[in-house]
C-alpha positions in Angstrom: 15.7 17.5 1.7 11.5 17.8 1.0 9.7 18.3 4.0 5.9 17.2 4.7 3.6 19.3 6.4 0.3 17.4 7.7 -2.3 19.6 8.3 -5.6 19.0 10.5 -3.7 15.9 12.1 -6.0 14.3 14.6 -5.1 14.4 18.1 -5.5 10.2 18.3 -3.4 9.9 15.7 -0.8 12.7 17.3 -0.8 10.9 20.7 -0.4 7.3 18.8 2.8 8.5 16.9 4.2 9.9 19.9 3.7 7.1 21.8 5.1 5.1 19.1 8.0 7.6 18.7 8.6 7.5 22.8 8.7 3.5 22.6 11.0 3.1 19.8 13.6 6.0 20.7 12.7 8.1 18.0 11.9 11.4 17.3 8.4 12.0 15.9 9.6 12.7 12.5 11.9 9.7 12.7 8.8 7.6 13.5 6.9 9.1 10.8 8.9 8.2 7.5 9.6 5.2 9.7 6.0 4.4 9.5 5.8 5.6 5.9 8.8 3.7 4.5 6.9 0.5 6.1 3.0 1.1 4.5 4.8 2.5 1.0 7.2 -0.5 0.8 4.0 -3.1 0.8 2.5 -1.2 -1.7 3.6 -2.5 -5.5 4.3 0.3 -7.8 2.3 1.1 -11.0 3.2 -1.2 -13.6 4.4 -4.4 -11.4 2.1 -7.2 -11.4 2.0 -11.4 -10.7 1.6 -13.0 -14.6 -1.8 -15.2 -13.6 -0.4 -18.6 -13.5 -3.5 -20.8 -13.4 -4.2 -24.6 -14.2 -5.0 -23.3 -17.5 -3.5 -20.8 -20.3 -5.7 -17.4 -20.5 -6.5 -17.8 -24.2 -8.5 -14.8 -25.9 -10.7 -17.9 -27.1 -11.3 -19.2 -23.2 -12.2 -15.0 -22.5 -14.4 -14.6 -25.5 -16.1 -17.5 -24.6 -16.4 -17.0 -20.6 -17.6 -13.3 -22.0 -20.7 -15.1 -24.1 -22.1 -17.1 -21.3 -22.5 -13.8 -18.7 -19.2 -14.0 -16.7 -17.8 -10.4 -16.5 
């Protein structure tokens, strides 16, 4: 299995995520990719996106034209 080694970890953060690890019966590894899984899982890949579903159709006309008077 790969292993992670954080380097330079701040002492706040060390005494949070044992703290955290302590309350949740975990072991501060367990806590860790606990932690991790939860922040990474939020995060949408590359690639994914939400189509734009507006009150109106995102024409190349409607652009070109929003582009000639200044909006960027």
């Amino acid at each position: 299995m790969p292993a992670l080694v954080i380097k330079d970890l701040p002492a706040v953060l060390h005494r949070r995520l044992k703290d955290d690890a302590i309350q949740h019966h975990r072991s501060m590894t367990q806590q860790a990719i606990v932690i991790l899984e939860q922040a990474l899982h939020r995060v949408r890949p590359i690639g994914e996106f939400t189509p734009y579903r507006g009150a109106f159709p995102l024409t190349n006309d409607f652009i070109n034209k929003a582009k000639n008077e200044g909006r960027r």
